[in-house]
PyMOL Python script that loads the backbone (N, CA, C, O; Angstrom):
from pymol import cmd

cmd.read_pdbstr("""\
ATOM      1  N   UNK A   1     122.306-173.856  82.666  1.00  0.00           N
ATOM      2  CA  UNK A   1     121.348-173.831  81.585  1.00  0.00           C
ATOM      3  C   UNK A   1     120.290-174.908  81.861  1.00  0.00           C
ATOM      4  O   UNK A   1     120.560-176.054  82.220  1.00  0.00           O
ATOM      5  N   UNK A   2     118.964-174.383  81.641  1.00  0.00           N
ATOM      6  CA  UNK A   2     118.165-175.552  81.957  1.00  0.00           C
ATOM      7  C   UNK A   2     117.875-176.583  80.467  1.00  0.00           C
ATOM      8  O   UNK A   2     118.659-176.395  79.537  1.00  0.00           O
ATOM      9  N   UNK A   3     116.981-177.432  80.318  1.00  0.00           N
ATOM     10  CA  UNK A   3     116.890-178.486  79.734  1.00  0.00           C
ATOM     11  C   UNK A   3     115.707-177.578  78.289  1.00  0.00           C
ATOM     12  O   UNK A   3     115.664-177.817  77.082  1.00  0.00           O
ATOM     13  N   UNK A   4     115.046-176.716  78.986  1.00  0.00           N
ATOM     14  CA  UNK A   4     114.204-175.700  78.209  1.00  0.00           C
ATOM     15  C   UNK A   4     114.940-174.363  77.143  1.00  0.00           C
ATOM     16  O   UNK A   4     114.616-173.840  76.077  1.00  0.00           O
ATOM     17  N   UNK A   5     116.113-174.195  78.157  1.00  0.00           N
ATOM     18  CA  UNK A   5     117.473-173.131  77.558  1.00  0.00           C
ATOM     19  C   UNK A   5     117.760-173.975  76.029  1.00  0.00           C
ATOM     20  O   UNK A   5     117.375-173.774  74.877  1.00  0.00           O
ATOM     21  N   UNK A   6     118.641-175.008  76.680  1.00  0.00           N
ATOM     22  CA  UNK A   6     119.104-175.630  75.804  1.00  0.00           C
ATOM     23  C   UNK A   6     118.316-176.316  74.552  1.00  0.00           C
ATOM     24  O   UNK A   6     118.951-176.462  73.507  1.00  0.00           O
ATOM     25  N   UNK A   7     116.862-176.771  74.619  1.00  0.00           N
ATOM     26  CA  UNK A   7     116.140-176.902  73.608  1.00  0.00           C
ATOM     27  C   UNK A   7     115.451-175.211  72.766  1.00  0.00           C
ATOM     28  O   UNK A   7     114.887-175.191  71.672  1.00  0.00           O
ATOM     29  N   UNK A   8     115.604-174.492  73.279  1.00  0.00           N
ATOM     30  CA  UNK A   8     115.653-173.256  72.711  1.00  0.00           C
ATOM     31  C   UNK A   8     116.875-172.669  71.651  1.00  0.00           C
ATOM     32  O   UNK A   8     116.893-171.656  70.951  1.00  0.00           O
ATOM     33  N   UNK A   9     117.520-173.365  71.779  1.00  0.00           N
ATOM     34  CA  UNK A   9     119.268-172.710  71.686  1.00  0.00           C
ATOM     35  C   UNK A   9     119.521-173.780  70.824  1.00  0.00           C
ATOM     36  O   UNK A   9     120.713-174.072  70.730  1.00  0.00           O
ATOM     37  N   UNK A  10     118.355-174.769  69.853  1.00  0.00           N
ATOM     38  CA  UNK A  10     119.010-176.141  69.243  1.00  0.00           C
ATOM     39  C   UNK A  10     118.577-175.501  68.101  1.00  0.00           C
ATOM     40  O   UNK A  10     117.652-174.689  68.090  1.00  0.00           O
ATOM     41  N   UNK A  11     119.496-175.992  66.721  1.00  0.00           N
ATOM     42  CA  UNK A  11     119.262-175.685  65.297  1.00  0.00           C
ATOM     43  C   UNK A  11     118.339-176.636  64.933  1.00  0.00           C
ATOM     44  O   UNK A  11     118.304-177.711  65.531  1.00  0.00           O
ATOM     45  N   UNK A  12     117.355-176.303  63.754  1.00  0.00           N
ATOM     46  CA  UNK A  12     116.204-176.998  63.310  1.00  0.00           C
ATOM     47  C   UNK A  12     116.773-178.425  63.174  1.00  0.00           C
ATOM     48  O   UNK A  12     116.009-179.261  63.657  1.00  0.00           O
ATOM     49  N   UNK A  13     117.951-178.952  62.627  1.00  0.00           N
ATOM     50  CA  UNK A  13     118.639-180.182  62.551  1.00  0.00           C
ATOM     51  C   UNK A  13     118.522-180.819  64.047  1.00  0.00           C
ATOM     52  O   UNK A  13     117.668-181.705  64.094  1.00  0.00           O
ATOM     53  N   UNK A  14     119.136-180.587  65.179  1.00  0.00           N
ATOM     54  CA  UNK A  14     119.284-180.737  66.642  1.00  0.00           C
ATOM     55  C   UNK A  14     117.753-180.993  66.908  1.00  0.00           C
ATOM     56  O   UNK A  14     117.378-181.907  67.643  1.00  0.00           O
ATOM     57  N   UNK A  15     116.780-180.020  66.183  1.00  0.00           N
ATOM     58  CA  UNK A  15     115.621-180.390  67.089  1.00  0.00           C
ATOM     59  C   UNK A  15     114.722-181.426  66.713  1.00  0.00           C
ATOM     60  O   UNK A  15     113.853-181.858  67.471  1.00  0.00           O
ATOM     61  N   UNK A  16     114.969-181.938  65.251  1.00  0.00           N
ATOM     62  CA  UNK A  16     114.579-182.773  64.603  1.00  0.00           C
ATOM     63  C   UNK A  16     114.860-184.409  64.886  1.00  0.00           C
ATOM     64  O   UNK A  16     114.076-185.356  64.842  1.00  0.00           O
ATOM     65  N   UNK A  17     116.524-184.349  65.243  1.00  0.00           N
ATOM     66  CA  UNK A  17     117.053-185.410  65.969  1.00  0.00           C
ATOM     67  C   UNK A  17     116.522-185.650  67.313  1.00  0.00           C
ATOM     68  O   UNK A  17     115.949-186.639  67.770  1.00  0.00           O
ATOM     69  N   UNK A  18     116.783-184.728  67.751  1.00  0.00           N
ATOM     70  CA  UNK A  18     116.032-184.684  69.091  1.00  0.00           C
ATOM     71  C   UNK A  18     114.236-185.492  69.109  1.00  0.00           C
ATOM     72  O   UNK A  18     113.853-186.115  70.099  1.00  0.00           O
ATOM     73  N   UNK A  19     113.665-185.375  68.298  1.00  0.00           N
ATOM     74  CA  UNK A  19     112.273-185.621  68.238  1.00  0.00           C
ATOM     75  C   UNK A  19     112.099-187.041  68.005  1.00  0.00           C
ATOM     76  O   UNK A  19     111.436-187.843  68.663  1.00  0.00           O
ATOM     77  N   UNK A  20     112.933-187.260  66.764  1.00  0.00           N
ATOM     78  CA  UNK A  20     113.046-188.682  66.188  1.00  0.00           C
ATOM     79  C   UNK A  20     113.461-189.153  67.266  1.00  0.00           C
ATOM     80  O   UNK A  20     112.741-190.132  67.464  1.00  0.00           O
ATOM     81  N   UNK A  21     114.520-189.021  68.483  1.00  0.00           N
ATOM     82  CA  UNK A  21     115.269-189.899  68.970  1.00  0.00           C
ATOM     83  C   UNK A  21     113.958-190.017  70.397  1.00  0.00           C
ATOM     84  O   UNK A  21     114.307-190.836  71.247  1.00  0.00           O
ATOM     85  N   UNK A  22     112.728-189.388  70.669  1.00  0.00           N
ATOM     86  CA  UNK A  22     112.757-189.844  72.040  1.00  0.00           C
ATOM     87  C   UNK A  22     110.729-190.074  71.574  1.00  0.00           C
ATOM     88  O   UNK A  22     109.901-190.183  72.479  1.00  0.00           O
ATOM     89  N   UNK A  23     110.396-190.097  70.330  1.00  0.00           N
ATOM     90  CA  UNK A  23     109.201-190.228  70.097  1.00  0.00           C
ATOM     91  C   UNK A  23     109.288-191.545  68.563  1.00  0.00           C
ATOM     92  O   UNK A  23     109.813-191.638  67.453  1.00  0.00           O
ATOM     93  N   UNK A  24     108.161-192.532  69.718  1.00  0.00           N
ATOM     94  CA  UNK A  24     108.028-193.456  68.596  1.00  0.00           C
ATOM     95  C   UNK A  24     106.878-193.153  67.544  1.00  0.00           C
ATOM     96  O   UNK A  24     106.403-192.057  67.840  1.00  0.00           O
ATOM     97  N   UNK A  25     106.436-193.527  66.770  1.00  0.00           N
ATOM     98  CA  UNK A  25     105.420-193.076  65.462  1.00  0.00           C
ATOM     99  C   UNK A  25     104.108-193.476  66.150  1.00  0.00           C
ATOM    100  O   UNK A  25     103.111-192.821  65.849  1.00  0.00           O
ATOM    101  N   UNK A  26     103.986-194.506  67.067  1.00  0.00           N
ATOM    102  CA  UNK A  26     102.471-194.635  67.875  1.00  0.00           C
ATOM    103  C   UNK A  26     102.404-192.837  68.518  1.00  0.00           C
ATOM    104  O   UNK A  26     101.635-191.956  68.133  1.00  0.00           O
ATOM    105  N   UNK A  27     103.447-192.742  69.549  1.00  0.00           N
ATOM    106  CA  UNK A  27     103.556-191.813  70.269  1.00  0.00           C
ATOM    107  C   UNK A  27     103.619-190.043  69.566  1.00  0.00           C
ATOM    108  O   UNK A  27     103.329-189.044  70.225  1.00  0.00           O
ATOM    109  N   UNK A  28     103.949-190.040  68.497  1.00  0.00           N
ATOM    110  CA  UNK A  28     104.623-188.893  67.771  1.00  0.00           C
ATOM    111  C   UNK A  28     103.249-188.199  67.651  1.00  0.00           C
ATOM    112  O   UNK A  28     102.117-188.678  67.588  1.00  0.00           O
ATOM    113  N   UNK A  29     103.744-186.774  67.639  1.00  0.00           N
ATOM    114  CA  UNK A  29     102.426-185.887  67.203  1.00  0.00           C
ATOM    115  C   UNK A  29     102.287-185.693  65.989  1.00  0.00           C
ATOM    116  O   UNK A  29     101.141-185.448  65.611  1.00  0.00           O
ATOM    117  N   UNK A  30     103.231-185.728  65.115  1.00  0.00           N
ATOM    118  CA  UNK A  30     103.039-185.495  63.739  1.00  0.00           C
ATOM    119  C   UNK A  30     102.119-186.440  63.226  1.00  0.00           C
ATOM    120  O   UNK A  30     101.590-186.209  62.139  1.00  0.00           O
ATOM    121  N   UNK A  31     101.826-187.577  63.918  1.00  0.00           N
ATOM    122  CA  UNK A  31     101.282-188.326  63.463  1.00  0.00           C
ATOM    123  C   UNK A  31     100.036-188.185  63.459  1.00  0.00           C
ATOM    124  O   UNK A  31      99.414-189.240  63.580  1.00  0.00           O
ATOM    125  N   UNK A  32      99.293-187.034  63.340  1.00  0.00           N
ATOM    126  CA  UNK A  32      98.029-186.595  63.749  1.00  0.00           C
ATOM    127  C   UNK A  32      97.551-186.791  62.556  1.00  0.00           C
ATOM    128  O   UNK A  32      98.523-186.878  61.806  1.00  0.00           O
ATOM    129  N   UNK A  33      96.297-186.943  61.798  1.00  0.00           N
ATOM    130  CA  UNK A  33      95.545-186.983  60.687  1.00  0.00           C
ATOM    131  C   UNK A  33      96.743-188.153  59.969  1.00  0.00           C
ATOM    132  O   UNK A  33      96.536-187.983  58.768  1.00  0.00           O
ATOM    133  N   UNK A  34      97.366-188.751  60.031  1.00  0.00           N
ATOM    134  CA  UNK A  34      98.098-189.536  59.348  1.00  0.00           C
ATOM    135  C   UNK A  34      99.185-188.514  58.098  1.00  0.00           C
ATOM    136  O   UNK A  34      99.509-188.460  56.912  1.00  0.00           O
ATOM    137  N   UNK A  35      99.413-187.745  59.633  1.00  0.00           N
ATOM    138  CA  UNK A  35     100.700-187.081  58.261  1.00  0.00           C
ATOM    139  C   UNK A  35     102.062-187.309  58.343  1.00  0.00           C
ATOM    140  O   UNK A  35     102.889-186.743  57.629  1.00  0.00           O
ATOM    141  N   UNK A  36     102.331-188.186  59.262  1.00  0.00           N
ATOM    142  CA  UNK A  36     103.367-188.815  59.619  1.00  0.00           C
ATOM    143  C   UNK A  36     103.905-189.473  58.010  1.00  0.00           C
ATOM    144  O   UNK A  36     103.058-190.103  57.377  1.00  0.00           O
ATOM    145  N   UNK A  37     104.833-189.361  57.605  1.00  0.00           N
ATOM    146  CA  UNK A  37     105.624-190.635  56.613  1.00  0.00           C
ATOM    147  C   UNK A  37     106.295-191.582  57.723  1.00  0.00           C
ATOM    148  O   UNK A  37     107.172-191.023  58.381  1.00  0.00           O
ATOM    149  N   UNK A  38     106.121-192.461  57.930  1.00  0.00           N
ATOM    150  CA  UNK A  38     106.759-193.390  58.920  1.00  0.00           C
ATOM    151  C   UNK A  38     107.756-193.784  58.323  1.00  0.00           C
ATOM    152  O   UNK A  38     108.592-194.234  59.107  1.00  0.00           O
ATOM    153  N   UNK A  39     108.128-193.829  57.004  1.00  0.00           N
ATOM    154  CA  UNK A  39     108.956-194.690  56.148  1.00  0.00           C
ATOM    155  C   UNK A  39     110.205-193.546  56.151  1.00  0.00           C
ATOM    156  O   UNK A  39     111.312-193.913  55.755  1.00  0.00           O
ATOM    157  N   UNK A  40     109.958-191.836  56.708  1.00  0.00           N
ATOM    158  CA  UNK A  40     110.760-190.809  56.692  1.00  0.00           C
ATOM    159  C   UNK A  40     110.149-190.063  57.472  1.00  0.00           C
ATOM    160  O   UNK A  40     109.436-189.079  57.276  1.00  0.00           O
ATOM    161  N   UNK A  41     110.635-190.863  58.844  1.00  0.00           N
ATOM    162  CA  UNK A  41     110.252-189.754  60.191  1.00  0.00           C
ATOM    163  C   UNK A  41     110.837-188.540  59.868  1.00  0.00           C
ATOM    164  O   UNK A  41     110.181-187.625  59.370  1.00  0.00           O
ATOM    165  N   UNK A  42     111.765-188.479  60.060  1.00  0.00           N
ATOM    166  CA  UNK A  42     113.114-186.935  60.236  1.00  0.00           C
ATOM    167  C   UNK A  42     112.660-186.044  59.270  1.00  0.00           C
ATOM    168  O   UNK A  42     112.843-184.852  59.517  1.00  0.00           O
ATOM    169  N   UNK A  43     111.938-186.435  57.900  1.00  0.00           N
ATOM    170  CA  UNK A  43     111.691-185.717  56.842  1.00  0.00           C
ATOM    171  C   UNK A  43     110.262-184.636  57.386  1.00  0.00           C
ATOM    172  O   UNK A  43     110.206-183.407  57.429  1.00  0.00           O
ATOM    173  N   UNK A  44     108.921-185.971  57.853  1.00  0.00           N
ATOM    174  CA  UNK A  44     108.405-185.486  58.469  1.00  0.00           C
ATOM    175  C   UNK A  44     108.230-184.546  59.752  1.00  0.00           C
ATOM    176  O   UNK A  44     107.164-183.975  59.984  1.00  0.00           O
ATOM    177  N   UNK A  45     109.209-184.448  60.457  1.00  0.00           N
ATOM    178  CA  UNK A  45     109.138-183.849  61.671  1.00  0.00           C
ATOM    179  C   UNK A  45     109.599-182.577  60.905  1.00  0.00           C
ATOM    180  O   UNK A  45     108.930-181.553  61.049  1.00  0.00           O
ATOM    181  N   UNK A  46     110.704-182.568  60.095  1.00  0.00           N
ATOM    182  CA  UNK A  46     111.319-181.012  59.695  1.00  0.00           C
ATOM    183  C   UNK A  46     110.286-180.166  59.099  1.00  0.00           C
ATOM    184  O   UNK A  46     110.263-178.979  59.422  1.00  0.00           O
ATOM    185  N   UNK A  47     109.189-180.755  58.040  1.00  0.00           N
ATOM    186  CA  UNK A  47     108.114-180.451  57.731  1.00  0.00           C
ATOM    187  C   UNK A  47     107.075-179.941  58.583  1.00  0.00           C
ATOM    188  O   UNK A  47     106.364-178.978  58.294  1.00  0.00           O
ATOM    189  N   UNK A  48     107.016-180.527  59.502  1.00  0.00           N
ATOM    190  CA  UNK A  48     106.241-180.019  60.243  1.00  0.00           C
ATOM    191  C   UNK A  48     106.322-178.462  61.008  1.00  0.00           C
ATOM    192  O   UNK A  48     105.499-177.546  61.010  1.00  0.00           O
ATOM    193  N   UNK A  49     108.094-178.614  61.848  1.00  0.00           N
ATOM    194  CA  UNK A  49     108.339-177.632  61.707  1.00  0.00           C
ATOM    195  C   UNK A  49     108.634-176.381  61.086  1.00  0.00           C
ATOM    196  O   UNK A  49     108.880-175.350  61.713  1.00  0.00           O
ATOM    197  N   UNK A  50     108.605-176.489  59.836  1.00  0.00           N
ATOM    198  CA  UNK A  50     108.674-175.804  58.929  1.00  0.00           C
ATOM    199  C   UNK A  50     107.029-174.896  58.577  1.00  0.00           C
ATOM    200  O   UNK A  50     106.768-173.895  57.910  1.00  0.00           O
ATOM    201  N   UNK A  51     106.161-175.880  59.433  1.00  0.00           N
ATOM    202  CA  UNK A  51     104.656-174.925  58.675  1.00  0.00           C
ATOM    203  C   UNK A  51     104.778-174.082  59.658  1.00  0.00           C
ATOM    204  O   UNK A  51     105.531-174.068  60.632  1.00  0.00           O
ATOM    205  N   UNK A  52     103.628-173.098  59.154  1.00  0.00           N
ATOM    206  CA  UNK A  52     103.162-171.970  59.872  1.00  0.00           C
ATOM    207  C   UNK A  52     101.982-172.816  61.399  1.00  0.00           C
ATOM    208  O   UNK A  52     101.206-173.768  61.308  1.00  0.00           O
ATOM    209  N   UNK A  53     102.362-171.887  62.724  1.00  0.00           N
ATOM    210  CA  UNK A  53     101.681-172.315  63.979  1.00  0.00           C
ATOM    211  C   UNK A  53     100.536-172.191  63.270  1.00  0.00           C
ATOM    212  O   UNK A  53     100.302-171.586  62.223  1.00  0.00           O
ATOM    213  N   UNK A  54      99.774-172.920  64.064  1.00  0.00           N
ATOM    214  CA  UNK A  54      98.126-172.793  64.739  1.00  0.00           C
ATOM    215  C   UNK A  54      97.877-171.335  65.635  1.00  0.00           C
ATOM    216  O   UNK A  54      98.324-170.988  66.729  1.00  0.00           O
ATOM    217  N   UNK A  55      97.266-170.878  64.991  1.00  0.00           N
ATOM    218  CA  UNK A  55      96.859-169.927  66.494  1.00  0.00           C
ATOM    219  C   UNK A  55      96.266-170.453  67.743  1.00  0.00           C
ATOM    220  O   UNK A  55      96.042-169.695  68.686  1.00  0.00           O
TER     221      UNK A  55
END
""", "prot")
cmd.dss("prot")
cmd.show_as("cartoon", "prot")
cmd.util.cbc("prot")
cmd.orient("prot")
């Protein structure tokens, strides 16, 4: 399984941890327009994933 498999194959929880654990809040994309909650990364990231893509 590659490293792409396995982030495919992660539950919204897994991928959320996953995000928090290897992106700091300088670095994070959520942090775009200041929509980051820094005070509730994990909250923010699930949110994020949760909207509808960009085309």
């Amino acid at each position: 399984m590659t490293n792409f498999e396995k982030i495919k194959e992660m539950s919204k929880e897994e991928l959320v941890n996953f995000f928090y654990d290897i992106l700091s809040c300088e670095d994070c994309f959520i942090n775009v327009d200041n929509m980051c909650n820094h005070h509730n990364c994990k909250t923010s990231i699930k949110e994020w994933l949760e909207q509808e893509a960009e085309e």
